[in-house]
C-alpha positions as CSV (number, residue, x, y, z in Angstrom):
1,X,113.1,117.3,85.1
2,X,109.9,118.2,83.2
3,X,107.4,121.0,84.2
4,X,104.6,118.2,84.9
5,X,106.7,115.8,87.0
6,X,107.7,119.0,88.9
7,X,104.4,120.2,89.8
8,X,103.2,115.9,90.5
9,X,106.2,116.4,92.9
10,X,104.3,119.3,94.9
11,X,100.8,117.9,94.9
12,X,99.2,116.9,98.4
13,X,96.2,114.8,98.6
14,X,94.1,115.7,101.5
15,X,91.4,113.2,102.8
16,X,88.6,113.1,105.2
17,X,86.9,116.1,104.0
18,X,83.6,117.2,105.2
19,X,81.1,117.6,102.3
20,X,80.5,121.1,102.6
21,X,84.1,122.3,102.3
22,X,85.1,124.2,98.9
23,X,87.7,124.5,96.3
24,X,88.0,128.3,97.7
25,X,88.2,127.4,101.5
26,X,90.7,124.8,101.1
27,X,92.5,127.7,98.6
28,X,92.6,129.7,101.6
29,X,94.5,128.1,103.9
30,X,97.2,126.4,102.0
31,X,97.7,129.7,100.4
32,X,99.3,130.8,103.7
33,X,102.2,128.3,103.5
34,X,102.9,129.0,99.7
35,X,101.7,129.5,96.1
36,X,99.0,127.1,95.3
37,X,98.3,126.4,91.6
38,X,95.3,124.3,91.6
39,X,92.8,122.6,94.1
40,X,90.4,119.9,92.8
41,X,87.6,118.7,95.1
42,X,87.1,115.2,93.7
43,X,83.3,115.0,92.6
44,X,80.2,112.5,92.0
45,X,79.7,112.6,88.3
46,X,76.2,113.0,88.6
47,X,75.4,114.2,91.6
48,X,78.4,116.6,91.8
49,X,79.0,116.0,95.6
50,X,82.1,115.5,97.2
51,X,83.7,112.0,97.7
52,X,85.5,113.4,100.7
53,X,88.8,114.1,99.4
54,X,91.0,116.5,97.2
55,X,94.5,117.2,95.7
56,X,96.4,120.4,96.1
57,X,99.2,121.3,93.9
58,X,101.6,124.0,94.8
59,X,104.2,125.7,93.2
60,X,107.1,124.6,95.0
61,X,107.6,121.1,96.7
62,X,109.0,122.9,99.7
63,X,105.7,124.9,100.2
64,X,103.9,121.6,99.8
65,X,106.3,119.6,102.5
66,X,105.4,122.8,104.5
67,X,101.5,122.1,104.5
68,X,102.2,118.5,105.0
69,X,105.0,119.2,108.2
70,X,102.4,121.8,109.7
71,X,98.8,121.2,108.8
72,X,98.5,117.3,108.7
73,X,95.6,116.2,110.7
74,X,93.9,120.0,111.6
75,X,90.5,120.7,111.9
76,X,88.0,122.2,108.8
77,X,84.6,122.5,109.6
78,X,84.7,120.2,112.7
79,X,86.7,117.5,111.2
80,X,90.7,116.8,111.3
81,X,91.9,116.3,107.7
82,X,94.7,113.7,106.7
83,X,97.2,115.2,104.5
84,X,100.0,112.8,102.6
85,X,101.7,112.9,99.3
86,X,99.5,112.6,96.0
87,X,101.6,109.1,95.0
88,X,100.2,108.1,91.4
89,X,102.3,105.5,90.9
90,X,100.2,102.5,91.1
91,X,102.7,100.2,91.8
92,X,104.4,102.1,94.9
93,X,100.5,102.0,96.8
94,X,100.2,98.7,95.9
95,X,103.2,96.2,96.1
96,X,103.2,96.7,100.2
97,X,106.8,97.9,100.4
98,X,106.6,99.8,103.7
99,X,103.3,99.2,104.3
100,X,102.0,97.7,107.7
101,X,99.0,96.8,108.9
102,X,98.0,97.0,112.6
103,X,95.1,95.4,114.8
104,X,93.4,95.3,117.9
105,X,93.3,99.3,118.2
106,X,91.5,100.8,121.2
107,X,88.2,102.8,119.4
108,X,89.9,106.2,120.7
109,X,93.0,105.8,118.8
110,X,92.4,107.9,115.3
111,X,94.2,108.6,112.6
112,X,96.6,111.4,114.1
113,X,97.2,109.3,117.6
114,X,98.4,106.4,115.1
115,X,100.6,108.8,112.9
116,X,102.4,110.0,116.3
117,X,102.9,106.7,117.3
118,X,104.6,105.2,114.5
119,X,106.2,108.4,112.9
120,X,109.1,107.9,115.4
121,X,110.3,104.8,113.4
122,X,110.8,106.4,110.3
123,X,109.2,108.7,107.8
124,X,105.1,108.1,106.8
125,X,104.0,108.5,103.3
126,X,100.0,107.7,104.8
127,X,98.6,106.6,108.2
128,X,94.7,105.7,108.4
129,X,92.6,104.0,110.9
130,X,89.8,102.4,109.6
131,X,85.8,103.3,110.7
132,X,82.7,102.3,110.1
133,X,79.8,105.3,110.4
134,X,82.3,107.4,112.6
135,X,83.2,104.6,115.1
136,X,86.8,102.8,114.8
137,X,86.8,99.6,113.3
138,X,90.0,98.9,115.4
139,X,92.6,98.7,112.6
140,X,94.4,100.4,110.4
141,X,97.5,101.3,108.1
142,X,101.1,103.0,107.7
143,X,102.8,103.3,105.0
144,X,106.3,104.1,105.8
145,X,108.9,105.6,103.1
146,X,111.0,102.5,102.7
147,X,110.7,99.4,104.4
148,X,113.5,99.6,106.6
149,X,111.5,101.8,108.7
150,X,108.2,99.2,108.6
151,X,111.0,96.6,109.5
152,X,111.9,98.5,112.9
153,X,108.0,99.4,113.9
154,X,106.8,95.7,113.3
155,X,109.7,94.3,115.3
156,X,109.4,97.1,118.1
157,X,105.4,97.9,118.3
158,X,103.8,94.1,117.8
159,X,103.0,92.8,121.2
160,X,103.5,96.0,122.7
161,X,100.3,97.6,124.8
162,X,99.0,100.7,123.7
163,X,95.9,101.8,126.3
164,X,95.2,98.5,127.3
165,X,95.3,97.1,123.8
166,X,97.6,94.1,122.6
167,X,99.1,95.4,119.5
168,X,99.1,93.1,116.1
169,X,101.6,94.9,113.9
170,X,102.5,93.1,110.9
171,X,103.4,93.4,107.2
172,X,100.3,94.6,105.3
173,X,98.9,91.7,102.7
174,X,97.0,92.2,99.4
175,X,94.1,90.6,98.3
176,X,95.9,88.3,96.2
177,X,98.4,87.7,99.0
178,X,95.4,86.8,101.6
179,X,93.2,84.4,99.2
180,X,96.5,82.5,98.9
181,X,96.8,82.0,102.3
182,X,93.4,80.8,103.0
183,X,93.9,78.7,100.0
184,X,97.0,77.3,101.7
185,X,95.3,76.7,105.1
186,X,92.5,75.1,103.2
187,X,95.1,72.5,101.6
188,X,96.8,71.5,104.6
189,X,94.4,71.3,107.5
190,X,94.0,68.6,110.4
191,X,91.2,69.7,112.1
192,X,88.0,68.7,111.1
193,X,84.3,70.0,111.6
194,X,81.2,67.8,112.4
195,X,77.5,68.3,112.8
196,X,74.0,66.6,112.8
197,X,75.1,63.9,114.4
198,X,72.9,64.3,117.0
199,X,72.4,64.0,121.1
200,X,73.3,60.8,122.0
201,X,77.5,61.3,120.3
202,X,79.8,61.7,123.3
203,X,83.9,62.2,122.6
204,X,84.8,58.2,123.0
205,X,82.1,57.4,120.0
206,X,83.2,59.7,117.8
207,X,86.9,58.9,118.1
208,X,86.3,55.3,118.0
209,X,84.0,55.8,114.4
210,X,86.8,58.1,113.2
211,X,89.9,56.2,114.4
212,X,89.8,54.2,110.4
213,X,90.9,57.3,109.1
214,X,94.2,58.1,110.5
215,X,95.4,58.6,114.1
216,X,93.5,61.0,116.1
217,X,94.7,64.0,118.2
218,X,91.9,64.8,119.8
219,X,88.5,64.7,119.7
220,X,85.8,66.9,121.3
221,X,82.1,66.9,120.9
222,X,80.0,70.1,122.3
223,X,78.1,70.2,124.9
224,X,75.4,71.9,126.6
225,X,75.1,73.2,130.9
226,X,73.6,69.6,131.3
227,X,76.3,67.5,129.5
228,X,74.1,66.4,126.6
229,X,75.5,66.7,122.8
230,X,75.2,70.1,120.9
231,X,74.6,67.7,117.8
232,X,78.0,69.1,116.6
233,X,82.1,68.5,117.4
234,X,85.8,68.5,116.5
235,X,88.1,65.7,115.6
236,X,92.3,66.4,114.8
237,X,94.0,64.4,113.3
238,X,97.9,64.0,113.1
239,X,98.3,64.1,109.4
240,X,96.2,66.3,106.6
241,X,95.8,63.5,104.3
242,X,94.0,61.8,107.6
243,X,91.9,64.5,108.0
244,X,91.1,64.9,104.3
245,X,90.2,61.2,103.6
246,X,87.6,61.4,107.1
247,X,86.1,64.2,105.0
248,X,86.2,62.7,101.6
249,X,84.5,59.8,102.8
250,X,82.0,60.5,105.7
251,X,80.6,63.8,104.6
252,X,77.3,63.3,104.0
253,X,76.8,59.4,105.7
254,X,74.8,58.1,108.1
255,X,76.3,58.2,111.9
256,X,74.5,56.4,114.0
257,X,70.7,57.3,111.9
258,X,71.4,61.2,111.1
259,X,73.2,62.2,107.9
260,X,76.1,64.1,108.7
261,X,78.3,67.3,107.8
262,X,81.9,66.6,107.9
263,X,84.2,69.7,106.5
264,X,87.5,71.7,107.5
265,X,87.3,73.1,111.0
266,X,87.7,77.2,110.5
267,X,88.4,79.7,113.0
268,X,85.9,82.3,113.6
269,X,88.5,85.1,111.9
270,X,88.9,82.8,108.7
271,X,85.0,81.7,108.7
272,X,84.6,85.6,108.9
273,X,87.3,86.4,106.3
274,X,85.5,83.9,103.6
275,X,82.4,85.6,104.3
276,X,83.7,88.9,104.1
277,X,85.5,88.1,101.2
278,X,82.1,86.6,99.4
279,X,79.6,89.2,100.2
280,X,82.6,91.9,98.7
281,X,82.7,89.3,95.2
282,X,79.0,89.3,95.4
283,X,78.8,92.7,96.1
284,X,81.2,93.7,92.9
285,X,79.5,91.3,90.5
286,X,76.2,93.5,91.3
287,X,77.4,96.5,91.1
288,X,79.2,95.7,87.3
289,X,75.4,94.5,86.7
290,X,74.5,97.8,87.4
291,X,76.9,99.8,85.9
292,X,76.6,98.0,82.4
293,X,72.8,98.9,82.5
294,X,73.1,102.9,82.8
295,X,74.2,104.7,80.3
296,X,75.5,108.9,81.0
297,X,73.7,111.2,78.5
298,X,75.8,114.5,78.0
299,X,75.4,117.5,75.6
300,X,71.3,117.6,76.0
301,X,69.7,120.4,74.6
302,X,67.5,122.2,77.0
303,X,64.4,121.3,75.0
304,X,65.2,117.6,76.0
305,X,63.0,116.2,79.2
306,X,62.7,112.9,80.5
307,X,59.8,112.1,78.7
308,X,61.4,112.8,74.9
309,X,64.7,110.9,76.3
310,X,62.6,107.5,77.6
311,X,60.7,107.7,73.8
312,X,64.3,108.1,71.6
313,X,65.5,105.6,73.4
314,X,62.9,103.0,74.4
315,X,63.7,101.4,70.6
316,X,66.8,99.5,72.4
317,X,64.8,98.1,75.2
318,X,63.1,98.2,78.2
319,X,64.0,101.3,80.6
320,X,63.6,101.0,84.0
321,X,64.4,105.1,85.0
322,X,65.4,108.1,83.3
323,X,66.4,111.5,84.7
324,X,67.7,114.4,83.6
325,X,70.1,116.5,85.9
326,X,68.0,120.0,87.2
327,X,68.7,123.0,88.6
328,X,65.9,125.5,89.6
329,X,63.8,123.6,86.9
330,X,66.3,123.7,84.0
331,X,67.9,121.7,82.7
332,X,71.8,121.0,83.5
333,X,72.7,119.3,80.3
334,X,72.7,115.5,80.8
335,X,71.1,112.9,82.6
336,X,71.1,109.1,83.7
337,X,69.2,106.2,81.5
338,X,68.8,103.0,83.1
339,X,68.0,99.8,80.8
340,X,67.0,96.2,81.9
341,X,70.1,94.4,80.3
342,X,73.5,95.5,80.1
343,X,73.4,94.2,76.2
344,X,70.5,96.9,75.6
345,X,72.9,99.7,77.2
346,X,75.2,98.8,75.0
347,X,73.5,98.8,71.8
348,X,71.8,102.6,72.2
349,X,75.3,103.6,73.2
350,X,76.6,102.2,69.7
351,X,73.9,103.5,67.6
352,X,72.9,106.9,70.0
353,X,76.2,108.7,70.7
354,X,77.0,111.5,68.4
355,X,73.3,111.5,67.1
356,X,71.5,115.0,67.0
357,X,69.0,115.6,69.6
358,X,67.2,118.6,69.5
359,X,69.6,121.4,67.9
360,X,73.0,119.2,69.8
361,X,75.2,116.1,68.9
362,X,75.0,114.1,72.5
363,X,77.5,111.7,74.1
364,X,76.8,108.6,75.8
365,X,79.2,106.9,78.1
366,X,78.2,103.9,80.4
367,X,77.8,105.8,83.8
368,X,80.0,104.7,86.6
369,X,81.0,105.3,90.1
370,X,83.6,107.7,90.5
């Protein structure tokens, strides 16, 4: 075995830092268990701030299953830390092999109460419960060694009560795994959705105008305290390709004077999933936007202020913000330069990085989120 893959062997990754705690503080307590090599705090690039999290390498794996055995979950500054094995193989954290995925949490279960609960199934590379500013978001994850042990606490723990709460414990999905079942679900429904039909639809109408499609199920049309029509219903049929033609064919008509909506019928957790799962494309297809307009200026001589940075590079188009990193008024060495186009970014990184400014050769890289 190589030095390297010795020392990956003994390195802990410890999460859920607060943001004031230090390389030095976090030295000083896993020193106490054994010889610690190295800490990194994990840091903005710019701002230098910590993303909450950190890797500790020791010595000697034993010292490091020593930390993990006796310090998992205690309290730094007010907050309990989550220790597990720093596991950089890519494939391991991502193929789901011994990874579950439980629902329906009570808020006061955290992140330790979840590891003691499942740990007596096997042993846990990572348990997490999932918030949102502090407060539970009522699931979370463990990732068991193999999946032998996931096996035993999905077939022992789903369905089972824990403070009140129904348990769902089931194998963890991907991304890729969970578009594809939506996908599926959207190819083989029977249920369909329609609206705008207005108040004078009762069930008996709108089975009888949707009886040429295919044999109906059921057929329900919403209404309100009075009786009267919502303007919207549900209509199952016994065969997808029923359901499929009704929508093919009547979305958008007439019933009865009003133009109608006819589409699959979703649950609320699937309409929520596609929503979720849009606002998080949108979301990323901003954020590249943004990304391929700032470009990371390194190596700045101290001569260099914002104003002499916007004029050498306002030749490659229009900048919307410059700044260059401070620290009791001097400056730190590099800064941020933010362009209107990501094809302008990329052109003064081409023909800027290397080039002297001021007495120093600077480097330009497009800035990104660490």
């Amino acid at each position: 075995m190589d030095v390297d893959a010795k020392y990956r062997q003994a390195s802990l990754y410890v999460g859920d830092l607060p943001p004031d705690v230090t390389e030095n503080m976090l030295f000083l307590k896993f020193s106490t268990v054994g010889t610690v090599l190295s800490i990194r705090i994990c840091r903005d690039l710019v701002t230098r701030c910590s993303l909450g999290y950190a890797y500790v390498n020791f010595l000697h794996v034993a010292d490091a299953q020593k930390a993990l055995d006796t310090m998992n979950f205690d309290v730094v500054q007010g907050q309990p830390i989550r220790l597990m094995w720093s596991q950089r193989d890519a494939y391991l954290r991502k193929s789901g092999i011994g990874n579950v995925f439980i629902k329906n949490l009570d808020k006061s279960i955290d992140n330790k109460t979840l590891y003691e609960h499942f740990s007596v199934f096997g042993k846990i590379l990572s348990s997490k419960v999932m918030y949102d500013d502090q407060v539970s978001r009522g699931y979370g994850f463990v990732h068991f060694q193999n999946q032998a042990a996931a096996d035993r606490a999905i077939e022992e723990m789903n369905g089972m009560l824990l403070k009140d709460f129904r348990l769902f414990v089931g194998p963890f999905k991907n991304r890729k795994d969970r578009e594809a079942e939506l996908q599926n679900k959207a190819n083989e429904f029977t249920n369909i959705y329609i609206k705008n039909f207005g108040d004078e639809m009762d069930d008996e109408k709108l089975k009888e105008f949707f009886s040429h499609y295919g044999k109906i199920v059921s057929v329900k049309v919403m209404t309100d305290s009075s009786g009267k029509s919502k303007g919207f219903g549900f209509v199952s049929f016994d065969t997808h390709e029923a359901a499929k033609r009704a929508v093919d064919i009547v979305n958008g008509r007439e019933i009865f004077g009003q133009q109608v909506f006819v589409g699959r019928a979703q649950k609320k957790a699937e309409r929520q999933a596609e929503l979720k799962q849009l606002f998080e494309q949108r979301k990323q297809e901003r954020s590249w936007r943004v990304r391929g307009t700032k470009i990371y200026v390194k190596n700045l001589d101290e001569t260099v202020d914002e104003e002499k940075l916007r004029k050498e590079f306002s030749s490659f188009g229009s900048i919307i913000r410059v700044k260059v990193m401070q620290e009791e008024g001097r400056s730190r060495g590099f800064g941020l330069i933010c362009f209107s186009s990501p094809e302008e970014a990329a052109r003064a990184m081409a023909e800027m990085n290397g080039r002297m400014l001021g007495s120093k050769p600077i480097n330009i890289a497009l800035a990104q989120r660490a």
